[in-house]
N, C-alpha and C positions, 0 to 999 in steps of 0.2 A: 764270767766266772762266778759261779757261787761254793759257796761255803756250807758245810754239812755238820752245823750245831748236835750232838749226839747226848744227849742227856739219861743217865743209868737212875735206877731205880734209887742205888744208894747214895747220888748226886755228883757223882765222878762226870766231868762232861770232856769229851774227845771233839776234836773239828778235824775236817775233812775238805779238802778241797776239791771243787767239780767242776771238769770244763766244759764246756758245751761242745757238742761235736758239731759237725759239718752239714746235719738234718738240723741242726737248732732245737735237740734235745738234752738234756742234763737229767743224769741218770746216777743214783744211789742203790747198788745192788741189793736184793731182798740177801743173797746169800754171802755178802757183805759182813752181815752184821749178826751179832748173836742170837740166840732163838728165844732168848729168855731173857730181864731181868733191863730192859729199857724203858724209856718212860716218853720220853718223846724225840723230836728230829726235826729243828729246825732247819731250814735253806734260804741264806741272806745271800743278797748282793748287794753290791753299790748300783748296780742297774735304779733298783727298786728304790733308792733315797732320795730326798731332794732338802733342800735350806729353806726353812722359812722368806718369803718374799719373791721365791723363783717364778717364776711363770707354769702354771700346769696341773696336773690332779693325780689325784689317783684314782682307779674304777672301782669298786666293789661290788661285787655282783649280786648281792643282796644281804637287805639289812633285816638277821635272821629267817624266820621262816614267810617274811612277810613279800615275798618275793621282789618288793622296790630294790633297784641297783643306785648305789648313790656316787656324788664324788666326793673326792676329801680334796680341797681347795690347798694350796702351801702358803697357806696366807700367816699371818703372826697369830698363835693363843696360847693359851695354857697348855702346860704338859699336861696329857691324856692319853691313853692307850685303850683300844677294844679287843674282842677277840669276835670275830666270828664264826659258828659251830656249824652253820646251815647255808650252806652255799649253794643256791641249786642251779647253777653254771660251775661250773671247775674251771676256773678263771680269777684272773688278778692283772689288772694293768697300770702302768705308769704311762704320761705323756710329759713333756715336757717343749720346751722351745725347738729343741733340735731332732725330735720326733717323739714315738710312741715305740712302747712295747708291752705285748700282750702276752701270758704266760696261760698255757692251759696244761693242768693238773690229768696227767696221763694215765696216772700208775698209785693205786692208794684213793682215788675221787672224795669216799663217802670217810674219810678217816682223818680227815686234816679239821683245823680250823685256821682261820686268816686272821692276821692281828697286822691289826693297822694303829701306827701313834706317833706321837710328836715328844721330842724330850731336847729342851733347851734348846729350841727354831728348829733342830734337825727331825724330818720324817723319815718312816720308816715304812716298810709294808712285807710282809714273809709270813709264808704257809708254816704252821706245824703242826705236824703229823703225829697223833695220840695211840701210842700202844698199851700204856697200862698192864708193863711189863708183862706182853705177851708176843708170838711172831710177827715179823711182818708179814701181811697177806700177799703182798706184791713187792715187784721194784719199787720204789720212788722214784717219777718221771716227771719231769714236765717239758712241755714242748714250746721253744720261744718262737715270736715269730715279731720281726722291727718294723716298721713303718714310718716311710719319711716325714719331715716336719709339713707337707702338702696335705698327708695323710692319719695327722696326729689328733682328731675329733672324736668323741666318741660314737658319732657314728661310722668313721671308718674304724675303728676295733668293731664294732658290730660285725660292719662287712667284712672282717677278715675272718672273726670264727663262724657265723654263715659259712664262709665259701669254706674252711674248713670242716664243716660237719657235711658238708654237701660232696664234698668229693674225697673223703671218708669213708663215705657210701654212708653214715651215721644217721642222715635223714634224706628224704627227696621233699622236691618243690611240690605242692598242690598241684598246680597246673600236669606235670607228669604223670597222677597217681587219678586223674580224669577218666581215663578211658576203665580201667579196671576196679574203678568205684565212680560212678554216676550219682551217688548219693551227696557228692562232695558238691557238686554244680548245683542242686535242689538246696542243701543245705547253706551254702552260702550267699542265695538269692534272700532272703529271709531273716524272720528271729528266730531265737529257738523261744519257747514257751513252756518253761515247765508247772506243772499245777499238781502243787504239793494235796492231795485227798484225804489222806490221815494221818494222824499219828498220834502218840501216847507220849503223855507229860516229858516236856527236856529240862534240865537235867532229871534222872527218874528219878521218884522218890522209894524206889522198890531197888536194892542193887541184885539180888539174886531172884530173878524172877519166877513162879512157876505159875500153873495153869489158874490154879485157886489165886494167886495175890496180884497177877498181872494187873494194874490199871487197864481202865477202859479207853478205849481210843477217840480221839475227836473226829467227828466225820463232816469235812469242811465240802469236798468236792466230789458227790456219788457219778459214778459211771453216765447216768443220764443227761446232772447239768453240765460234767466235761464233752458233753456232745453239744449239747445247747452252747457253750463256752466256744467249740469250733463253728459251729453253725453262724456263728456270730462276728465271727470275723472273717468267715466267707462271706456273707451278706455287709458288712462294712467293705469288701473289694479290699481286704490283706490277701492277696492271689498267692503269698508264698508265706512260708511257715513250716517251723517243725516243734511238734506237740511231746513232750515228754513228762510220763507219767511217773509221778512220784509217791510212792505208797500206796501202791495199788494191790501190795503182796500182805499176806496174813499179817493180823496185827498193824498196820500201815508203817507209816516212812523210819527203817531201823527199829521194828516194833517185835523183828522175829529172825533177824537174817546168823545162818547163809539163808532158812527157808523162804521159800516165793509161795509157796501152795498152803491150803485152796487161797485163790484169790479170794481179798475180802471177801464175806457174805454183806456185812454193812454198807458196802459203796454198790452192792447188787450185784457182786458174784462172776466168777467165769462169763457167764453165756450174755451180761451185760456190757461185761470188756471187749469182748468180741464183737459186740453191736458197733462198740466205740471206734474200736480201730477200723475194722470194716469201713463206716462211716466217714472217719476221718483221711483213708485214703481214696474213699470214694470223690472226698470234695478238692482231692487234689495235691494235698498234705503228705509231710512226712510225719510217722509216730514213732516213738523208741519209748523207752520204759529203766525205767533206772533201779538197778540192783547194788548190790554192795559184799560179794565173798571176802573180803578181807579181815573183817571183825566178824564175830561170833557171839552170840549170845545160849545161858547154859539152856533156857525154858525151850529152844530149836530142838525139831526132829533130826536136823542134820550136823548138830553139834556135838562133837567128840573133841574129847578131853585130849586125845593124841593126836589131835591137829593142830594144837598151840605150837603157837612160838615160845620159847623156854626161852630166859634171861640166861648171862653167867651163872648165877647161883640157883640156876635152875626153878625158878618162878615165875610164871606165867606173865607175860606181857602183854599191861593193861592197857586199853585204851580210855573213854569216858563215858561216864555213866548216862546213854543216851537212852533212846527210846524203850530197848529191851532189856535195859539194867545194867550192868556193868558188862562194858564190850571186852572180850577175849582179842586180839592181834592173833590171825593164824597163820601156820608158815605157810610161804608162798606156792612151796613145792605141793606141799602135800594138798594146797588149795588145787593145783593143777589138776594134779592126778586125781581126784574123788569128789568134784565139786562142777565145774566150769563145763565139760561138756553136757551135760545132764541142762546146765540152766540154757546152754547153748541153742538145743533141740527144742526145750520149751519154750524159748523166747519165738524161736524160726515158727515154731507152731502155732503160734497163736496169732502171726504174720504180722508181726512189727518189721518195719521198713525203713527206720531213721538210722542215728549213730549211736550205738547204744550208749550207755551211761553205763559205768563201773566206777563207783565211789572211791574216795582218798585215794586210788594207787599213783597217781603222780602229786601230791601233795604233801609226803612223810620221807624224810631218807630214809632205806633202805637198814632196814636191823638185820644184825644175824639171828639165825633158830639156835640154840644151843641143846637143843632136844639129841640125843646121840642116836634117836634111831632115827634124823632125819637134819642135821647140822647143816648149816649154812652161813658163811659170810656175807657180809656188806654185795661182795660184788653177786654172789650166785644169787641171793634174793633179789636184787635188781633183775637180773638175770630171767629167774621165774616170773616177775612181776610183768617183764616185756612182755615173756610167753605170754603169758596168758590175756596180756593187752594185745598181742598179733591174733591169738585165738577165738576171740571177741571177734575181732576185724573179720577176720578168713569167713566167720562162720556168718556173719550176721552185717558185714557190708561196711562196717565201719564203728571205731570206737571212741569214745570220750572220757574225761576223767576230770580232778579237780584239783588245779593249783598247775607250776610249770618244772616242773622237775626234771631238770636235763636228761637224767637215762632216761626218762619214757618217752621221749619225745619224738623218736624216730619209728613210734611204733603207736602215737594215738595220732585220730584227725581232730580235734575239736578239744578246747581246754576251757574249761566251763569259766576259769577265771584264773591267771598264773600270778597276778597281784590280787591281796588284800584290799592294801588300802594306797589310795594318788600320794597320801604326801600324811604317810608313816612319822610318829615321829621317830627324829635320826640321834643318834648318840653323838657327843659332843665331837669325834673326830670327823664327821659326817658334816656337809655341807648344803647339797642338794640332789633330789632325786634325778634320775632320768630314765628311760621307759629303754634301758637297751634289750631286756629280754624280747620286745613288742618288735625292737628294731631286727634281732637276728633271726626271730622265728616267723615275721608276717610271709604270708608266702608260703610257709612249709606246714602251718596250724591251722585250724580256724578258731576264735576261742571271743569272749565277752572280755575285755582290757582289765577290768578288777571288779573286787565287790561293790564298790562304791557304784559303780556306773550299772547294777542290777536296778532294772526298775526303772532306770533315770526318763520312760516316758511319761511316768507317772509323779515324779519327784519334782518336787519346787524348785530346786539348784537347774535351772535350765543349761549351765555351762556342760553338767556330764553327759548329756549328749553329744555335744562337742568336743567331749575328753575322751570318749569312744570312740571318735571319728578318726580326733587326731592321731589315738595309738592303734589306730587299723581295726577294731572293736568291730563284732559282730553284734547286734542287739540281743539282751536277754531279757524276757518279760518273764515274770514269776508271779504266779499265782502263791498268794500265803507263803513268800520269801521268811516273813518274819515271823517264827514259830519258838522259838525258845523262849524260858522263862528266869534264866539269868543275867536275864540285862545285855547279854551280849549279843547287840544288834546289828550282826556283821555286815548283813545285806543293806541295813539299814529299816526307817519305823516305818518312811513312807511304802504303803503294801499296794501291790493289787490283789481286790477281793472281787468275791463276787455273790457275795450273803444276800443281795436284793438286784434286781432285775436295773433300776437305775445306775447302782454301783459297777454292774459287768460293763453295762453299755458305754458309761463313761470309761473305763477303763479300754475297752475297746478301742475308742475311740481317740484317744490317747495314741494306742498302740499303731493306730492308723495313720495317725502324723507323722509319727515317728518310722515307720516303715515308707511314706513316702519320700521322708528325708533319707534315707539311709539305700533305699533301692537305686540311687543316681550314683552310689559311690561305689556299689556294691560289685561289679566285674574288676574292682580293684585287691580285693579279697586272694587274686592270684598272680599279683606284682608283689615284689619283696619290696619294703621302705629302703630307698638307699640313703637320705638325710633325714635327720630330725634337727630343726635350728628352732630357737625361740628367738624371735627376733628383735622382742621387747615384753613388758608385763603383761600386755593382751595379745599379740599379734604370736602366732608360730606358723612356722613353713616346713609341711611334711612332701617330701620327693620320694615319687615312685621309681620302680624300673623302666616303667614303659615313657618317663619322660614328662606323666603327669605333676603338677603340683597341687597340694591343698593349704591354702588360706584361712588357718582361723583366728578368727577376730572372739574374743572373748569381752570385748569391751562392751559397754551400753548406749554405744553413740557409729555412727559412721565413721570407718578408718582410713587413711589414703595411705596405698601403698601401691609404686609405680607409680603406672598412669592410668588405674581405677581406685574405683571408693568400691571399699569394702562393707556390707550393711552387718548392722549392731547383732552379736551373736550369732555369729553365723559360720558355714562350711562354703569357702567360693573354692570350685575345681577350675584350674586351669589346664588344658590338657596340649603336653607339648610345650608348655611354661606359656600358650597364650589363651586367656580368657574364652 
């Protein structure tokens, strides 16, 4: 049973009571409730509470937009209360001693916030749903689903919304989606390697940019030494890889977009790109090339003012002030319709062959357009946003994007990174992180574990290669990851460059370590994780579907577990649970 907290604008609050039906849905009608003049809608149970000292946690599926899922422990502290606005699972769970239950947010997804706290031992956890006295767009739904005290881990809630986004039809497994993209089996033998080529001062110093005031652009990596850059790690025997180029389009990386054309002249032009790609799939390679329709800049050929996303009050929605000045958010629809095929053709043309790269769209919840000749809700922008991540796919083999944002997720192959950062920090109702988005999506993604772990063959912290490994991580090596100039070093400072001929090679060679290590685990890329345990403060035990186990010892010494010794930093596979 839950209860339907109904709070009015003028703070008159009504409760409602909701029983779950018989599918294990709990449902608050959209035509229910008035059209106008509510403020919000909360949904409490006793399900969701527990008493300081009980045995158990709660899940929260991320702490803000930084995609870590945390637990809140029922351990004794201070009264505290969160809210959070950015939840990119539609999910909330309770475990306790006599099982688990898992709530997925069916109806309303991008419109709630989750507020989790603690007030005199007793906790609490419940959605509420922001109108700001306007309609609801939908029902209010959520779908429960219980799990016995056997099945009360957070890795079993993983594997329950797994198997329900799976037979949803919501997403498919990798292994499925093989034979009608073969780019998915190439790509996940491999790193991806993207080599950022140019770009123009971050944050810019110019917000409305035009021909005359544009800043000049840095030109780190010309068409020639990104061929020498592949050349080189064919000849070190990296036999797999896929190459993606960053800022290759006018003005370089976010330096002009939507426009792509002419391809730099500075990095050498059209007919030097074409040598590149050529070349790189000559030596066996995948290439893609990374673009960004989403944001707009005003200095672009293909920027129209009637392609914003319009606020409530009818003002244009800002993004930040990146490469080409102050970025426009454009609507997604109107992105469709007058944008995405055009880049479609030229991308095909120019015979890129990897998974393309489409900027931000699974890293922002979904805003409405309130533009009236082209309006759009939370969910229809979602909506367009798949579109045009499935149109990517159809047209050009497969697509990618950045951060893990549950709508898109049944509609990209590759997530450039769905966490920020391993171990965020958490708000005091927060306890400790755990990697469940890693545990429900390995199998049906391919994607780098988080920002942290870009680079890590080239980074002093040797454990984040291990920390890739652990959360199913595909390698990312980044050329010139670290490019902004306010401090915010998300990818982190250790780079790879490649400004002198000693520098690539060592980087190189770096990256060849690191792909020997990770090619042993790598046919693992298309088993789902069915456990995550940490067994102790170095040692963690990730189980596959196929029955495999992985061992990692994070320690600096040899570890015994079983009846082997495990060596210091290291990834041991057992497969079948034996050595």
């Amino acid at each position: 049973m839950f209860t339907a907290r109904i709070v009015w604008e003028t703070g008159m609050v009504e409760e409602r009571e909701l029983p779950a039906g018989n599918d294990g849905v709990v449902t608050l009608r959209r035509n229910s409730l008035p059209q106008t003049g509510i403020r919000q809608v909360e949904l409490h149970s006793k399900t969701f509470t527990a008493r300081a000292g009980e045995e158990g946690y709660f899940l929260i599926p991320s702490v803000e937009n930084d995609g870590a899922s945390a637990l809140t422990l029922f351990r004794e502290r201070e009264d505290t209360e969160s809210a959070f606005r950015l939840n990119i699972m539609p999910l909330f769970a309770v475990s306790t001693a006599s099982g688990a239950v898992l709530a997925v947010v069916e109806g309303m997804p991008f419109e709630y916030e989750l507020v989790a706290g603690v007030r005199g031992g007793r906790y609490y956890l419940f959605p509420r749903f922001l109108f700001s006295g306007e309609d609801a767009v939908d029902d209010i739904r959520l779908r429960l689903f219980r799990l016995p005290a056997s099945e009360r881990s957070y890795s079993a809630l993983a594997r329950c919304y797994r198997r329900y986004r799976l037979e949803s039809g919501q997403c498919r497994p990798l292994r499925e989606r093989l034979q009608e993209q073969s780019v998915l089996a190439r790509a996940a033998a491999g790193p991806e390697v993207r080599i950022r080529m140019a770009w123009k001062p971050v944050p810019s110093p110019v917000a409305e940019q035009t021909e005359e005031n544009e800043p000049p652009i840095k030109v780190k990596v010309p068409f020639e030494l990104a061929e020498r850059i592949v050349e080189k790690f064919h000849a070190a025997g990296i036999s797999e890889a896929e190459f993606c180029l960053v800022g290759w389009n006018k003005s370089g990386h976010d330096g002009k977009f939507p426009d792509l054309l002419p391809v730099e002249p500075l990095l050498g032009g059209e007919e030097k790109m074409r040598h590149l790609i050529a070349r790189t799939k000559e030596l066996g390679y995948l290439i893609s090339a990374h673009t960004c329709p989403y944001s707009g800049y005003t200095l672009a050929k293909r920027f129209h003012p009637e392609d914003r996303r319009l606020a409530r009050d009818g003002s244009p929605q800002l993004g930040a002030k990146w490469g080409g000045g102050q970025a426009y958010r454009l609507c997604p629809e109107r992105v469709y319709h007058t944008l995405i095929g055009e880049d479609v053709e030229l991308l095909r043309n120019f015979g890129f062959n990897g998974i393309h790269y489409l900027d931000v769209y699974s890293i922002l919840i979904p805003e409405p357009c309130c533009d009236p000749r082209h309006p759009l809700t939370r969910d229809e922008a979602a909506e367009w946003s798949r579109k045009t991540l499935e149109f990517f796919r159809d047209g050009l083999g497969g697509v990618a994007s950045e951060g893990g944002w549950d709508f898109c997720a049944g509609s990209l192959d590759y997530v450039l990174y769905p966490v920020f950062h391993l171990r965020p920090e958490l708000p005091a109702i927060c306890d400790r992180t755990v990697p469940f988005w890693h545990l429900v999506y390995h199998g049906i993604l391919l994607y780098n574990s988080a920002c942290d772990t870009v680079n890590a063959a080239v980074k002093s912290d040797r454990r984040l290669f291990l920390r890739n490994m652990e959360l199913g991580g595909r390698p990312l090596d980044y050329f010139y990851a670290d490019f902004v100039s306010n401090g915010e070093h998300w990818l982190g400072c250790e780079d790879l460059i490649c400004e002198t001929e000693e520098a690539l090679e060592r980087g190189v060679r770096a990256v060849k370590a690191e792909f020997d290590r990770y090619r042993e685990l790598a046919d693992l890329q298309f088993e789902f994780i069915e456990e995550h345990e940490e067994l102790s403060g170095t040692l963690v035990r990730v189980r596959y579907s196929n029955g495999d186990e992985l061992l990692i010892n994070y320690a600096e010494n040899e570890t015994p577990y079983e009846e082997i010794m495990l060596p210091p930093l290291s990834v041991t596979r057992r497969r079948n649970g034996r050595r």
